[in-house]
C-alpha positions, -999 to 999 in steps of 0.1 A, spaced: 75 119 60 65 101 32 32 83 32 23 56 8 -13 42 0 -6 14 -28 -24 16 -56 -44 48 -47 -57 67 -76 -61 107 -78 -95 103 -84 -106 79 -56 -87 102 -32 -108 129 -42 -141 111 -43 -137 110 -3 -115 139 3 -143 158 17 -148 138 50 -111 147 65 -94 177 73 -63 174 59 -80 165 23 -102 191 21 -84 213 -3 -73 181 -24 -74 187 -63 -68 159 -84 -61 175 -115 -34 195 -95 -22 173 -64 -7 142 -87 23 136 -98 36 106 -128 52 82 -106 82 60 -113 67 28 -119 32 12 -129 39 -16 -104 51 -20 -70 87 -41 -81 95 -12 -104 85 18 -79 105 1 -51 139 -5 -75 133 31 -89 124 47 -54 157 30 -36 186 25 -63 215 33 -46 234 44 -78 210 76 -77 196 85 -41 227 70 -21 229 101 3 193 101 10 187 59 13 217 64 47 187 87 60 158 71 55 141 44 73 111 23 55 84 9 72 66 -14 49 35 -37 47 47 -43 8 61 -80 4 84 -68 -26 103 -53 -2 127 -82 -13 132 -60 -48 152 -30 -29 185 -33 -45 205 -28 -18 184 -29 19 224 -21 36 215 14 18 188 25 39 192 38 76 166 12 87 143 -8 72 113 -27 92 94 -56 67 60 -54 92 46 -78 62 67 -106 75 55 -104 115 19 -87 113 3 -100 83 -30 -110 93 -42 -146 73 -81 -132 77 -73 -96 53 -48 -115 32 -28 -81 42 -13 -61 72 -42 -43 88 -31 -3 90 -35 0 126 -6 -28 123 19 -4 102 11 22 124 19 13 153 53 0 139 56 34 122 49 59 153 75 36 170 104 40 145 94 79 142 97 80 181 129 54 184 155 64 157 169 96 144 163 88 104 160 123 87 131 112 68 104 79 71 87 65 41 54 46 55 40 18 27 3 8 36 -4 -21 11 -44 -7 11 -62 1 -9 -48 -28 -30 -66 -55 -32 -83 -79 -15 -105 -51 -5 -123 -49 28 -156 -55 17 -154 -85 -2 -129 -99 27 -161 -101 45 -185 -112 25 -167 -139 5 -143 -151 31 -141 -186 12 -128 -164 -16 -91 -160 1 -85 -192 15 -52 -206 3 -70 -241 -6 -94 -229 -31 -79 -233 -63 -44 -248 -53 -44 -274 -80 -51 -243 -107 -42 -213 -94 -61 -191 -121 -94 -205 -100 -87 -183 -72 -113 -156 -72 -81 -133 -65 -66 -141 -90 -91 -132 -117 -109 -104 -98 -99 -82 -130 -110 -113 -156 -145 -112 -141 -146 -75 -144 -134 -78 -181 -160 -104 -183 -191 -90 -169 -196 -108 -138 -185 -86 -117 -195 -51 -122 -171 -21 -124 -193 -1 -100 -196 -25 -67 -153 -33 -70 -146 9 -72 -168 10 -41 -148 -19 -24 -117 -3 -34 -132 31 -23 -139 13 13 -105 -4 15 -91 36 11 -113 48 39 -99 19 61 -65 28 59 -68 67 65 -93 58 94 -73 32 109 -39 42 94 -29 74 82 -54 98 106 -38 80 139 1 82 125 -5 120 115 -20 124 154 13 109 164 44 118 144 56 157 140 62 173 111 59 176 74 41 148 56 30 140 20 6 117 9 10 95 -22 9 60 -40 33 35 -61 10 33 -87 -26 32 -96 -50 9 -109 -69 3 -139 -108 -1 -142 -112 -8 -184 -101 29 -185 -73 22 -214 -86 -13 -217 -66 -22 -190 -79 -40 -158 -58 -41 -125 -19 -35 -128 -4 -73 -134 18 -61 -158 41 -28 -166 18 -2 -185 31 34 -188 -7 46 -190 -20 75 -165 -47 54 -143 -10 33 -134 14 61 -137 -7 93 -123 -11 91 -85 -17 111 -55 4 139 -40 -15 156 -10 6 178 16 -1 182 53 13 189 89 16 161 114 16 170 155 24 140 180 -3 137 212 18 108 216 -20 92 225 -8 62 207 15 38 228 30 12 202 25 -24 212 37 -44 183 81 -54 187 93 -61 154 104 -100 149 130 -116 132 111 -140 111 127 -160 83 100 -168 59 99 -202 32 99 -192 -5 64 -205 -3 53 -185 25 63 -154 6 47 -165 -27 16 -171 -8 15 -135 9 22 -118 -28 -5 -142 -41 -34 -132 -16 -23 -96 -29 -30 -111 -66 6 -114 -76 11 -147 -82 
């Protein structure tokens, strides 16, 4: 199994390795590995192109919280694929809470016989937890309509650049959005699935380290390309009893472009 925390850094990993188990021996100048893409369209057309992994797409099934899900280049390729973005996103977060993908997760583990399971939790990408609740106003999808730029969002990484917000207080939002998703996420799906799992990212994300703020555009530079790779063992209590039935929802053009934009896509 395959776990992926988009836009996780090595070195935020580590800074809060120390509270769980399975992270305890986490190195980050060790446990990384340069990952396909700088950005989640170019990991997902790398990660699943048929031309070069068509063996091991018929046995995997992809449970994803990632709208550019839509970039796969062939979805027929994979054993199963379940888009939880389009039937659990949650209009408060601007995301798919992890106990969401989860659940979904433990029940296609459980369910089907797919040889391997790739998990995509869209935290701890932005919008990050903390700022979620104290700037609610921030995410509403009628701030800013006539110019989009004016969305807080959308220039999280302008104020950054610009001094208003300070680099310190976002890394320890984006530090909180990671402990959400292995509390919520990752910690109940390895207390639920068996088996072999590794933890990783897409991509990372940049602070100013290589003048470069967020990842809005390709960049082959290490805080995008360098990301996690943590090993660990899973073991099913089967404690958890998934609730959540997948939907067949057939989202507008705009309803998409609005879920990538509260992500800071668009």
């Amino acid at each position: 199994m395959l776990v992926v925390l988009d836009t996780c850094r090595p070195d935020l990993l580590a800074e809060v390795s120390g509270e769980y188990e399975f992270l305890t021996e986490y190195d980050p100048n060790h446990d990384r590995i340069n990952s396909v893409g700088s950005r989640s369209p170019e990991w997902i057309r790398k990660t699943f192109d048929p031309d070069n992994y068509s063996k091991e797409l018929g046995e995997t099934a992809y449970v994803s919280a990632n709208p550019h899900t839509r970039d796969i280049p062939d979805p027929d390729a994979l054993y199963l694929m379940d888009e939880v973005w389009k039937y659990a996103w949650d209009e408060n977060w601007g995301n798919v809470p992890p106990e969401s993908l989860t659940d979904r997760a433990v029940a296609v583990w459980r369910e089907y016989d797919a040889e391997r399971l790739i998990v995509h939790y869209m935290q701890p990408h932005a919008p990050y937890r903390p700022f979620v609740q104290k700037h609610p106003e921030w995410y509403s999808l009628t701030v800013g309509m006539d110019n989009p730029a004016d969305r807080p969002e959308m220039n999280m990484w302008e104020r950054l650049r610009t001094g208003r917000l300070s680099v310190e207080n976002t890394w320890e939002a984006y530090r909180d959005t990671l402990r959400w998703v292995l509390d919520n996420g990752v910690l109940p799906l390895l207390e639920n699935v068996d088996g072999k799992v590794a933890v990783t990212s897409d991509h990372g994300e940049g602070f100013g380290d290589w003048w470069y703020y967020g990842h809005s555009t390709p960049a082959p530079i290490p805080p995008l390309k360098r990301v996690p790779w943590a090993t660990t063992e899973a073991s099913d209590s089967r404690e958890l009893n998934p609730e959540i039935e997948p939907q067949a929802v057939r989202l507008s053009d705009r309803e998409v472009e609005d879920r990538l934009a509260a992500l800071g896509y668009r």
